[in-house]
N, C-alpha and C positions, 0 to 999 in steps of 0.2 A: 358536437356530435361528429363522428368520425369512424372510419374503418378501418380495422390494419388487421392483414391477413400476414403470416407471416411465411417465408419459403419454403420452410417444413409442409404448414400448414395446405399450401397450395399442392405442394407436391402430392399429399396425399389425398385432395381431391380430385386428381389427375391419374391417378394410379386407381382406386374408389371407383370413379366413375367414369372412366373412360376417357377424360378430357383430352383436345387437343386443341397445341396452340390458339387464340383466336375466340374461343366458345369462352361462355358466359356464365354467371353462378349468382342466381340473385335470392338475397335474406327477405324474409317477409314474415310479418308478425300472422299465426293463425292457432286459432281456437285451438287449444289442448287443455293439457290438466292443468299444468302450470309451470312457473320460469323465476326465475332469481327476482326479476324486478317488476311483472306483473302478473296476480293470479287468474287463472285462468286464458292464461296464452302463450306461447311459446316461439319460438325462432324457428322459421324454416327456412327450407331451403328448395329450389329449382334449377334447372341449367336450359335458361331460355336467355334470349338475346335482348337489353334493355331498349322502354319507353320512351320513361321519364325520370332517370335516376339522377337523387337526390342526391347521394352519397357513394361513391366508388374508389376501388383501389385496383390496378392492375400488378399482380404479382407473375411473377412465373410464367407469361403470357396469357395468362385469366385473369377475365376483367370480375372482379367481386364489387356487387352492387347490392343498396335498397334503395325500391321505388319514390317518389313523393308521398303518396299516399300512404306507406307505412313508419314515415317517420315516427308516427306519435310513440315506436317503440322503444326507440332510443334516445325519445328526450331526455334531455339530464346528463348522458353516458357515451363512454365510445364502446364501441366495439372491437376486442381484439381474440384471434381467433387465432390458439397455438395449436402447434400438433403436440402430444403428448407420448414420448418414444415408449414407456413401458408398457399404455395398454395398447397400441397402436389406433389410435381415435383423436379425435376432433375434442377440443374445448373451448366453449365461449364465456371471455371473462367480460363483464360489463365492468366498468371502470367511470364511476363516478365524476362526471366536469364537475371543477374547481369553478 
């Protein structure tokens, strides 16, 4: 399991949401309709400063984390999080471990 945000990617949640330097972005599995790889849940997201992070990547000076206790969303998978230049948005591909 792993994270990789990429500099596009970070860039545009710095621009999004206000980021600076230093502040935090953490993923966390929560109740929704549903997601690529588990129904009835989805990816989210917060800009709080981490706990217990399991999993982290500092890009762009933001540190991109998920907690211990939301692993069980990415068992199996990484996470890689592109920017997407035509719709100007976020995408998260899950990517299958070998």
């Amino acid at each position: 399991m792993s994270i990789a945000v990429s500099d596009e990617a970070a860039r545009w949640y710095k621009k999004e949401l206000d980021l600076k330097e230093g502040d935090a972005i953490r993923f966390y599995a929560r109740y929704s309709s549903n997601s690529d790889i588990h129904p009835g849940f989805s990816l989210g997201i917060s800009v709080e400063p981490p706990i217990s992070p399991a999993l982290q990547q500092q890009t762009e000076g933001i540190q991109f984390y998920m907690e211990s206790q939301d692993m069980w969303y990415l068992n199996g998978y990484r996470l890689n999080v592109e920017y997407m230049d035509h719709e100007d948005d976020i995408r998260y591909a899950y990517i299958p471990e070998s």
